[in-house]
Steps between C-alpha positions, in 0.01 A plus 500: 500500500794713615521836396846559517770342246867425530741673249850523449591875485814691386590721734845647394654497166849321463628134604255249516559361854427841692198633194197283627263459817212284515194645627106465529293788265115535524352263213423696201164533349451505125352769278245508219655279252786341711499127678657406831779224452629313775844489369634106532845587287681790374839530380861698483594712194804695418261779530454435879873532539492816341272649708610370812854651382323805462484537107180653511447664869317768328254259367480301813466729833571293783379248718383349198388115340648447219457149316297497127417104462233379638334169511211366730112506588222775488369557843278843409393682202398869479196643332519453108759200509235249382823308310622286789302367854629382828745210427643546134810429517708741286803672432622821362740774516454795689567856346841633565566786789110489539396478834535171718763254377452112524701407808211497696218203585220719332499714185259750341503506098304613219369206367584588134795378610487191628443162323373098589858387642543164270428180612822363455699726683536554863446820676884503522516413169250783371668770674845379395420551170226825515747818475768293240220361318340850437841653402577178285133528325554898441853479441471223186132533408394840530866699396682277330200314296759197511369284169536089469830462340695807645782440706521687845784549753403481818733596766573326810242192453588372779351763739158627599382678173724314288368184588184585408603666192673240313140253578308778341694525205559164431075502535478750220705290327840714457852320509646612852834596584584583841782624690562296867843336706594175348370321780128599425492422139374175554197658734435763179484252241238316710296825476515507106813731440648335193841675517681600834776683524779533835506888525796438739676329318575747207267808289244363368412737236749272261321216563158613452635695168604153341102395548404840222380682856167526617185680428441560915709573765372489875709669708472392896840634586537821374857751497739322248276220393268809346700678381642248288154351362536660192799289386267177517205678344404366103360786352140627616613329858267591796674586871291472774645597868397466863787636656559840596717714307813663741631675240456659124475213198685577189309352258649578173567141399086444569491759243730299273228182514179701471402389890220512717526567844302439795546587879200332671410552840230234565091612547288186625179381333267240496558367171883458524456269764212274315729490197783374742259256669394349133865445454530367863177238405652401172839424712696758281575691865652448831564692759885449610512519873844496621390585888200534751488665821248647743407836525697531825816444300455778264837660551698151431273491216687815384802405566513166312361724203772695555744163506665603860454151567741171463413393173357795331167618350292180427368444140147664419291655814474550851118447617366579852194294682341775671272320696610211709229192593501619866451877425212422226306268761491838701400657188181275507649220315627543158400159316700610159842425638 
């Protein structure tokens, strides 16, 4: 087997079409504990476009893979990883501005991590649906504790994490209301949002006032839509955010409805991922893919995140196939597809 890999590797910080080069790295080996994965799929987050733009340079010294979801086949394990063998096919999400990202044909990870990549979904699929999944899980399970019978907002539903956040809601059995263009109401309703509302059209707070308010608010968009969560908040309302806060909050008005808040920046884990792969077997959960490109297209990848292209950002994620049938035969053959 070749001892050399082929990764994608930022290079420069700044606009996507000059940031990458594609290059061949020496294989790496894994560690007591960690599992070899020869990555079949990852995908693009808005965290990769921050950290191409240079968001977190100090984080991320350069040349540098980048890349978090990973799904595909264990090729090695290290001393102590008696979990997995050559061939499981899993998936997982890698830790965050931790060594080695995922645009690369191989991957090193603890495998405390990782988890049996569900039958039903695709190694496109699975890593389409590892990082949002995780930050859906933590984001409505773990913080917000969301109960059968709440209602949540969930902004933008039509998009990567929204997406998956009005399926797992509508799972735990809360009434979902989601924010997305009239033109993907339609697609959110399929998903299980029971109310949608056109946030371009007009404010929505109004609207989503005249239902009593909700109990949970996920906020995907941050600035503004924040700021202004308390006004849809019933009292003893939970706020859980993603995004990254520019600027001081003012959150008297939480005050005024007793509050919670929550600004999660998502850890992987095991068990996240085979509580989202239940809800994927009991067809409660699909990944959304609204594009899939190689790995040598990793820059338009970005910029149709981004929307720089005719037509926009596509609904729900952008996955990558690492490993095309012609490279794998020179791999040794992957038979997993």
């Amino acid at each position: 087997m070749s001892t050399s890999m082929r990764v994608v590797e930022l290079v420069r910080f700044g606009a996507a079409d000059t940031a990458f080069a594609t290059r061949d790295l020496p294989r790496p080996t894994p560690g007591p504990g960690q599992v070899l994965v020869r990555v079949l799929a990852t995908s693009v987050n808005p965290l990769d476009l921050q950290t191409r733009r240079g968001d977190y340079r100090d984080q991320v010294p350069l040349p540098a893979v980048i890349g978090n979801d990973a799904s595909g086949v264990v090729v090695e394990t290290g001393p102590g990883a008696g979990d997995f063998e050559p061939g499981d096919e899993v998936w997982y999400l890698a830790p965050i501005f931790a060594g080695q990202g995922t645009y690369a044909e191989f991957h090193v990870v603890d495998q405390a991590l990782v988890a049996r990549k569900p039958a039903q979904l695709s190694h496109v699929e699975a890593a389409a649906l590892a990082l949002v999944g995780v930050t859906v899980w933590e984001a409505l399970v773990e913080r917000a504790g969301v109960r059968a019978g709440e209602r949540v907002l969930v902004h933008g539903g039509a998009g990567g994490v929204g997406s998956i956040a009005v399926q797992v809601a509508s799972a735990l059995g809360a009434e979902v209301v989601t924010t997305a263009r009239a033109r993907d109401h339609e697609f959110v309703t399929e998903l299980g949002a029971d109310i949608a509302i056109d946030f371009s059209a007009g404010d929505y707070v109004p609207q989503v006032r005249a239902l009593g308010g909700v109990d949970v608010v996920l906020d995907t968009v941050g600035g503004d839509t924040l700021a202004r969560s308390p006004e849809v908040l019933a009292d003893r309302g939970r706020v859980v955010s993603i995004v990254d806060i520019p600027e001081p909050q003012n959150l008297l008005a939480a005050w005024g409805v007793n509050a919670t808040y929550h600004f999660l920046f998502v850890s992987p884990g095991r068990a996240k991922l085979e509580a989202l792969g239940k809800l994927v077997d009991q067809g409660k959960l699909r990944p959304v893919l609204g594009a899939v490109l190689p790995l040598a297209d990793i820059a338009q990848a970005h910029t149709l995140l981004e929307g720089g292209t005719v037509g926009g950002r596509p609904r729900g994620k952008i996955a990558i196939a690492v490993t095309d049938p012609a490279r794998s035969a020179a791999l040794r053959g992957n038979r997993f597809g």
